[in-house]
ZARO-246111 format. One record per residue (C-alpha): residue number from 1; x, y, z; residue in one letter. Coordinates in Angstrom, 2 decimals. Example, Ala and Ser with C-alpha at 12.3 -4.5 7.8 and 13.67 -1.06 7.14 Angstrom:
# ZARO-246111
  resi       px       py       pz  resn
     1    12.30    -4.50     7.80     a
     2    13.67    -1.06     7.14     s
# end
This chain:
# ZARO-246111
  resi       px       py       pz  resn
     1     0.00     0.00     0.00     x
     2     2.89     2.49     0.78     x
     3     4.37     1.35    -2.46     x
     4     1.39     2.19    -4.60     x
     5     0.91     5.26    -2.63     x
     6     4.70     7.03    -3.34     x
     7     4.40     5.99    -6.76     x
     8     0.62     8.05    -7.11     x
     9     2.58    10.76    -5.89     x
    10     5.85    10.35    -7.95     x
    11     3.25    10.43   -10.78     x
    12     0.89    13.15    -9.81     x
    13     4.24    15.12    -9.52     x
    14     5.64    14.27   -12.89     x
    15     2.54    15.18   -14.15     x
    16     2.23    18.58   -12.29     x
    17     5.60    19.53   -13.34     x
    18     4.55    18.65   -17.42     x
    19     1.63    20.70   -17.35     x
    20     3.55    23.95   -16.11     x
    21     5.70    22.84   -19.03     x
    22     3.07    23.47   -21.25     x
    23     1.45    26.23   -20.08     x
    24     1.11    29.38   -22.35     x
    25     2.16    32.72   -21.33     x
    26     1.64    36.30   -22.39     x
    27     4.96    37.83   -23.80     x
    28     3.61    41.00   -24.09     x
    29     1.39    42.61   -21.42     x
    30    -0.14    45.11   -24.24     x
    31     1.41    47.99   -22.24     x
    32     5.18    48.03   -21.82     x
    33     8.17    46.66   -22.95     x
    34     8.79    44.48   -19.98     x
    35    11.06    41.41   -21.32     x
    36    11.27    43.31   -24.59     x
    37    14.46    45.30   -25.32     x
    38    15.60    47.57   -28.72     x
    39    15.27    51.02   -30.19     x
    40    11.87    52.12   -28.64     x
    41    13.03    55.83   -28.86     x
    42    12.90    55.68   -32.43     x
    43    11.43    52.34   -33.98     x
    44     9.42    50.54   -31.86     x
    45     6.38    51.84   -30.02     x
    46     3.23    50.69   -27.97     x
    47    -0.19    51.64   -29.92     x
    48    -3.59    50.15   -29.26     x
    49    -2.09    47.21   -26.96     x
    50     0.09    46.11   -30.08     x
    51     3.91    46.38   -30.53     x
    52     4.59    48.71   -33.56     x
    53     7.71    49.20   -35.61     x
    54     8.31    51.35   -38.74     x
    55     6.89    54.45   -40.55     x
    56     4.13    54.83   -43.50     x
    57     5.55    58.50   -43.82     x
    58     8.92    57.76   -44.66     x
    59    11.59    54.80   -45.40     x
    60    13.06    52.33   -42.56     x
    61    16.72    53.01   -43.00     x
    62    17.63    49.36   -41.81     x
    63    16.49    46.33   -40.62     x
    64    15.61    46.54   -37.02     x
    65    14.17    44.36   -34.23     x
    66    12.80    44.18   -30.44     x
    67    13.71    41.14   -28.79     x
    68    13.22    39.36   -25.78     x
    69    15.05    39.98   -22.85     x
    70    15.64    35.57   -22.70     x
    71    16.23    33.08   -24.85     x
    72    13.44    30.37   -25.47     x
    73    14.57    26.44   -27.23     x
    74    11.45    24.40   -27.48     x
    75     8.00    25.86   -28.12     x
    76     4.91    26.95   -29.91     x
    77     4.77    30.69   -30.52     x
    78     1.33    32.51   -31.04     x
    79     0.95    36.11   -32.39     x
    80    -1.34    38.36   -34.52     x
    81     0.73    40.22   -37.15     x
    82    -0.58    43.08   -39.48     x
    83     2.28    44.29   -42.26     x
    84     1.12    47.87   -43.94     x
    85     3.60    50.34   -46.51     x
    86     3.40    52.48   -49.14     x
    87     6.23    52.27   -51.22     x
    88     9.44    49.96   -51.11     x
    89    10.55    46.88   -49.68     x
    90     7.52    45.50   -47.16     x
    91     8.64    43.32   -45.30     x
    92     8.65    41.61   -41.62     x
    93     9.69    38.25   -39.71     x
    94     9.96    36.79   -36.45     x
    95    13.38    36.07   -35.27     x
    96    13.92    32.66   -33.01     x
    97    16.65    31.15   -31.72     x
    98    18.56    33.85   -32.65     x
    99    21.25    36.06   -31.17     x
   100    22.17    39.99   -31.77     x
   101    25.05    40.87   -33.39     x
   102    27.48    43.46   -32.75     x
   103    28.81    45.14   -35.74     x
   104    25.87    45.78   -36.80     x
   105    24.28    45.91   -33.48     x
   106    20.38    46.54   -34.95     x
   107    20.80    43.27   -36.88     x
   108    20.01    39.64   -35.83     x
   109    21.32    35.94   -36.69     x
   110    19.53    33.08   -36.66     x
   111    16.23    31.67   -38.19     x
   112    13.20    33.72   -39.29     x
   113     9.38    32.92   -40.29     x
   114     9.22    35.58   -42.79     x
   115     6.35    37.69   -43.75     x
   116     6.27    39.71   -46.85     x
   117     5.32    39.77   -50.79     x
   118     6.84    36.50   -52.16     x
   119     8.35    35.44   -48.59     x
   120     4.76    34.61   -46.55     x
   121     5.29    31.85   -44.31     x
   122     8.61    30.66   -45.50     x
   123    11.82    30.02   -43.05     x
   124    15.01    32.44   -43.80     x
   125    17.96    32.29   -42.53     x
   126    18.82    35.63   -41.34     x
   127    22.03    37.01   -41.69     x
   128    24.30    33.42   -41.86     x
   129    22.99    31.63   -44.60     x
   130    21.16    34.37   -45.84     x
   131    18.66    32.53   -47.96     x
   132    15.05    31.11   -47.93     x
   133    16.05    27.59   -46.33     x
   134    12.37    26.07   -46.38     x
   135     8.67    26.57   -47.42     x
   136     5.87    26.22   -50.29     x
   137     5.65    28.56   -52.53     x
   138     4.98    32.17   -50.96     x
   139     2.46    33.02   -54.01     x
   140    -0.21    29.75   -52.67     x
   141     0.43    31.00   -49.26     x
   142    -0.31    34.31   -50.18     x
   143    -3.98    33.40   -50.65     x
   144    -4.11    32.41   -47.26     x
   145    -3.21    36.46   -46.24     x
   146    -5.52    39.46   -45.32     x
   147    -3.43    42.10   -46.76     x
   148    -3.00    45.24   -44.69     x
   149    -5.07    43.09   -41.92     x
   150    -4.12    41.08   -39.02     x
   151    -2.94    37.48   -39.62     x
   152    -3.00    34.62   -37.10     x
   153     0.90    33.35   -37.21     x
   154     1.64    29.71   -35.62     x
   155     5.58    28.83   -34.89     x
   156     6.49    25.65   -33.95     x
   157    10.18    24.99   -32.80     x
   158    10.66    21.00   -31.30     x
   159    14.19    19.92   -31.24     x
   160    15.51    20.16   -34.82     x
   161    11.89    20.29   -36.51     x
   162    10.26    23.78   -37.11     x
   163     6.95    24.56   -38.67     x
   164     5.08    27.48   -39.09     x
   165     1.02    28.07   -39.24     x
   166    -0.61    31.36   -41.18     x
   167    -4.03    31.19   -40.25     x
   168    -4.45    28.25   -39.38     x
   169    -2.44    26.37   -42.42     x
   170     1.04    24.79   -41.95     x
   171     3.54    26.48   -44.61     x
   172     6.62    25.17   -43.62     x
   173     7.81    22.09   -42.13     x
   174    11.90    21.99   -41.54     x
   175    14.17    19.91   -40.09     x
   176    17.72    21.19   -39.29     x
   177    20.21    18.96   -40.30     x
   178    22.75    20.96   -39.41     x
   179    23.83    19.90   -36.27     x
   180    26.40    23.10   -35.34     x
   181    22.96    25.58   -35.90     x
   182    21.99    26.42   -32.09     x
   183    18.66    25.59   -31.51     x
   184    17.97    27.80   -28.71     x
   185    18.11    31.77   -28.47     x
   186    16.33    35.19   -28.46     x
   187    12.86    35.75   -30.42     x
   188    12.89    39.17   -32.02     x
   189    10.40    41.03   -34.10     x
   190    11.71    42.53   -37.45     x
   191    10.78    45.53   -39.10     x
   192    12.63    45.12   -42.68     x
   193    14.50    48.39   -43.86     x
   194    14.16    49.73   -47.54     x
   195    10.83    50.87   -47.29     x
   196     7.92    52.87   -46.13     x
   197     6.46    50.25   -43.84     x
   198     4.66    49.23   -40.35     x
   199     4.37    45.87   -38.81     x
   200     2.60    45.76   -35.45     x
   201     2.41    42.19   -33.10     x
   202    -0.12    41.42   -30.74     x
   203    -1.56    38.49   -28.32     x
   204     1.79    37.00   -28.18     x
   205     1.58    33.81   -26.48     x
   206     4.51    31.57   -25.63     x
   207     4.22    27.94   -24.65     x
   208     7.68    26.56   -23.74     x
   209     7.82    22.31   -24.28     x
   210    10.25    19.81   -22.88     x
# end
């Protein structure tokens, strides 16, 4: 009877600890940037509950990006993401298991699910490969996408496999086989340069896994 009774408890534990695992978490409280860090003087700004980057009034001289203050490995990411310009390159991404990079210090390296004409849904590599590394073709995910409009965006990150979700529809489905690419590090929000553009983020929920 004792025996049966430690092992309930060695299981109602295990299961305890699983289930705080898995539970999902705001990373944005819709009113500061606490756990967020970049230029918020000048790029990045708090409207409406929603994280905002970019201008509609004039170009975005460079890439840029707000990332979190810790880094994240295994997980499903949920966010609403709305991409508006006017002229130029339009164009945004979510950083993950990424780091910043000094020289220059507003850019990030690591993977990206990247958002944009002709890159919707699709996983770049972001400044080391530099190139699309995964994904159907943007212009069939494109008809999944309410331009100038929010968009549901799933990301998926378990061990070495990576998928990501617009609107409910799987895009991409990766596995690294590079086994010297980290697979933990910083999320970060881009705003692409060479354009008149705004991206905004909101309900960003983070569910860490084993």
């Amino acid at each position: 009877m004792k025996t049966f009774s430690y092992a309930f408890v060695l299981l109602a534990c295990v299961l305890s600890a699983f289930n705080s695992t898995q539970k999902s978490v705001r990373l944005f409280d819709g009113k500061t940037f606490k756990g967020w860090e970049g230029d918020t003087l000048n790029t990045w700004r708090i409207e409406n509950g929603a994280l905002v980057g970019g201008f509609l009034d004039k170009d975005v001289p460079h890439n840029d990006f707000i990332c979190t203050t810790r880094s994240y490995a295994n997980f499903i990411l949920k966010l609403k993401v709305k991409l508006t310009g006017n002229k130029g390159f339009i164009n945004s991404g979510i950083q993950f298991r990424s780091q910043r990079l000094k020289d220059p210090a507003h850019e990030m390296t690591g993977y990206q699910a990247d958002y944009g004409e002709n890159y919707w849904g699709t996983l770049y590599d972001e400044s080391r490969r530099n190139k699309t590394i995964a994904g159907q073709d943007a212009k069939i995910t494109q008809q999944l996408i309410k331009l100038n409009d929010w968009n549901d965006y799933e990301l998926r990150a378990e061990n070495r496999r990576i998928r990501i979700y617009i609107n409910g529809k799987q895009t991409t489905d990766y596995t690294e086989p590079d086994l010297t690419i980290p697979q933990s590090g910083l999320i970060g929000l881009q705003i692409h340069g060479g354009g008149a553009a705004q991206v905004a983020f909101k309900d960003i929920y983070m569910q860490e896994l084993p």
